[in-house]
C-alpha positions as CSV (number, residue, x, y, z in Angstrom):
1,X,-14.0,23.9,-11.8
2,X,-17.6,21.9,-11.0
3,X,-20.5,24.1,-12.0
4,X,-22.3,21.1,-10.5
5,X,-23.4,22.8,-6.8
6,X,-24.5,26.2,-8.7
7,X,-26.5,24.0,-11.2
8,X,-28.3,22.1,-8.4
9,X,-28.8,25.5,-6.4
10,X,-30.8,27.1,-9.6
11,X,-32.3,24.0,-10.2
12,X,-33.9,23.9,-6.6
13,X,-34.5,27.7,-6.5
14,X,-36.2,27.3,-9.9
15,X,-38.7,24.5,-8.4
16,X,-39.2,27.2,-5.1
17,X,-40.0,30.5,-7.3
18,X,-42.7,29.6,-9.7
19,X,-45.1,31.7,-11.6
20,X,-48.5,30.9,-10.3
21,X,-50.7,29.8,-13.0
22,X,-53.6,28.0,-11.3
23,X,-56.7,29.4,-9.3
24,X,-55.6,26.5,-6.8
25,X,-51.7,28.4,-6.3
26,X,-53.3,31.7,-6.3
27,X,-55.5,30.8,-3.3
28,X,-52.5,29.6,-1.7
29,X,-50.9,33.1,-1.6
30,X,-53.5,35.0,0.2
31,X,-51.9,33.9,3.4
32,X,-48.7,35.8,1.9
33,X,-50.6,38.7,0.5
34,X,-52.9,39.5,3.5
35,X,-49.8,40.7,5.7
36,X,-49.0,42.8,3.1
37,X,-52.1,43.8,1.9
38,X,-54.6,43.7,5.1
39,X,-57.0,45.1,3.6
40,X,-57.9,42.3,1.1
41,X,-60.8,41.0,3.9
42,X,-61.5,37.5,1.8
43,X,-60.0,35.2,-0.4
44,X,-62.3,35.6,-2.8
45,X,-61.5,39.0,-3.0
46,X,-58.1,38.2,-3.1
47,X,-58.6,36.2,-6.2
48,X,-61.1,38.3,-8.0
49,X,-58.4,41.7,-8.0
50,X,-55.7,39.4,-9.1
51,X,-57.6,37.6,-11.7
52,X,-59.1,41.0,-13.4
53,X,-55.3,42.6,-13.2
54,X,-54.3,39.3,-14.8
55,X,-56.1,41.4,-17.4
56,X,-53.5,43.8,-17.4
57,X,-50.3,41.9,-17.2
58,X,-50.4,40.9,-13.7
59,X,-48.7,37.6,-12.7
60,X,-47.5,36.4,-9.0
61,X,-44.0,35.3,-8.7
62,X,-44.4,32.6,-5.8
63,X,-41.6,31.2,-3.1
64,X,-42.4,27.7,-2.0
65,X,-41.3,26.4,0.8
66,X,-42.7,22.6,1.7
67,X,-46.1,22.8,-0.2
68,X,-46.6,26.5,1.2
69,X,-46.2,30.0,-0.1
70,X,-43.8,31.4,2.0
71,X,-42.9,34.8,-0.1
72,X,-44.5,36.5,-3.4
73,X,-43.7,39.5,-5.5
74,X,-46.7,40.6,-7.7
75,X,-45.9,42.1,-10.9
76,X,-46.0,43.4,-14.1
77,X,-44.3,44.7,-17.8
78,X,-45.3,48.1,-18.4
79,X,-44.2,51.0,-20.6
80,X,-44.4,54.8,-20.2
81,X,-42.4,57.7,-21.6
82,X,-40.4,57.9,-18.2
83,X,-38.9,54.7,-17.9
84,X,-39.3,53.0,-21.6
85,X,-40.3,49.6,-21.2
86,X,-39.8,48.6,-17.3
87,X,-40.4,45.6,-15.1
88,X,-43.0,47.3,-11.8
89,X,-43.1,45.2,-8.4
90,X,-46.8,45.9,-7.0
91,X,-45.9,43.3,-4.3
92,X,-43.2,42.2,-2.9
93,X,-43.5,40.1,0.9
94,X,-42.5,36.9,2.7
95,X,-44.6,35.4,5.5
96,X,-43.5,36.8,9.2
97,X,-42.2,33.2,10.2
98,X,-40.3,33.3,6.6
99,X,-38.4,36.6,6.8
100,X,-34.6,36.8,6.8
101,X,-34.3,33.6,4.9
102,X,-33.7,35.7,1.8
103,X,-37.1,35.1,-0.2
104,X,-37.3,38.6,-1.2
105,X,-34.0,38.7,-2.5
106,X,-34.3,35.8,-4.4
107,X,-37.8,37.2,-5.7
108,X,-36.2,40.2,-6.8
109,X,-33.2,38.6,-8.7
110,X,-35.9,36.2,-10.4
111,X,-37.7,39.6,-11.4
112,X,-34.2,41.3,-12.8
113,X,-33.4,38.2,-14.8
114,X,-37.0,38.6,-16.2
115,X,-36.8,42.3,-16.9
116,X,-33.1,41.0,-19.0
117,X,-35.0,39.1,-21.2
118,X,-38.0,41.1,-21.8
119,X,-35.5,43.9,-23.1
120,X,-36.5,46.2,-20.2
121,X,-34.5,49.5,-19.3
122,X,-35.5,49.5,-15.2
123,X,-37.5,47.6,-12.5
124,X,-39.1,49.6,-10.2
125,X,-41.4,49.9,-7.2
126,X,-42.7,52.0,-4.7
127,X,-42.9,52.0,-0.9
128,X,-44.2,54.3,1.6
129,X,-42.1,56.9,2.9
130,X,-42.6,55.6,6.4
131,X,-41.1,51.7,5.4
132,X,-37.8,52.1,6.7
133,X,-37.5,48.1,6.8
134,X,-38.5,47.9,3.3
135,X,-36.1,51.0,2.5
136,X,-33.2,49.6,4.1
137,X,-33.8,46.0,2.2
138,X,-33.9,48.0,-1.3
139,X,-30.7,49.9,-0.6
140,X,-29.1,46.4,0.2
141,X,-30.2,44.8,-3.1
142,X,-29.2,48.0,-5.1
143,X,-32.3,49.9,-5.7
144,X,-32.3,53.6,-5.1
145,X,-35.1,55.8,-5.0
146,X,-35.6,57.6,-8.1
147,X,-38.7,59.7,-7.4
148,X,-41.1,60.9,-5.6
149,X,-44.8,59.8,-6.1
150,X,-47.9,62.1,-5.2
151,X,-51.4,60.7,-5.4
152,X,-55.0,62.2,-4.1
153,X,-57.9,60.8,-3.0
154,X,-60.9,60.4,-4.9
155,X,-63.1,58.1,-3.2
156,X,-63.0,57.7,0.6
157,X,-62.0,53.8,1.6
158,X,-61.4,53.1,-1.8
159,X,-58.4,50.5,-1.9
């Protein structure tokens, strides 16, 4: 059998999902991130949050798609007494012209493979209750909800 095709496949998927490393890549995902994340009113402040969580393990996960972001998944390797050592998706979105071409699938295999090979036990992420797109697209790629997360506010229009 020719492994040929499935090499080419992950070599082009491999040159579309990249790690963004520069300021320059990271500007280019605001687009991306601002439908997800409205609130994020500049680019600036876009790149300031991202660069302090860099701080903290944060890295972007970037889809390509003819010189423009077209999907992302933030995300980070944590540990905790719950989970052990666990791969968590802050982000995970693909432009409104860019949906149903299977970005965030791809993302989220990219992610497991990475979890593999940082020996971690889970990946998880969260989504509001009221996502019923987003729910219906983890259920399809074999996540299941696993908890319930409670949170209070401590500063009004704090994001």
């Amino acid at each position: 059998m020719n492994d040929q095709p499935s090499e080419q496949l992950n070599e082009q998927l491999s040159e579309q999902l990249r790690d963004v490393e520069t300021e320059d890549q990271l500007r280019a995902c605001y687009p991306v991130m601002k439908e997800l994340r409205p609130h994020l009113e500049t680019e600036e402040e876009f790149v300031a949050r991202a660069t302090r969580q860099a701080g903290q393990g944060y890295r972007i996960l970037a889809a390509w798609d003819g010189g423009e972001v077209v999907a992302l998944a933030g995300y980070r390797l944590q540990e905790n007494m719950v989970y052990g050592r666990f791969l968590y998706v802050d982000d995970l979105v693909a432009a409104e012209n860019s949906r149903r071409h299977r970005w965030g699938a791809r993302l989220l295999e990219q992610l497991g493979g990475y979890a593999e090979r940082a020996a971690c036990a889970r990946l998880v992420l969260d989504t509001g209750l009221s996502n019923a797109l987003a729910q219906r697209f983890y259920f399809r790629e074999g996540l299941l909800p696993g908890a319930m997360r409670f949170g209070k506010v401590l500063k009004e229009g704090a994001v």
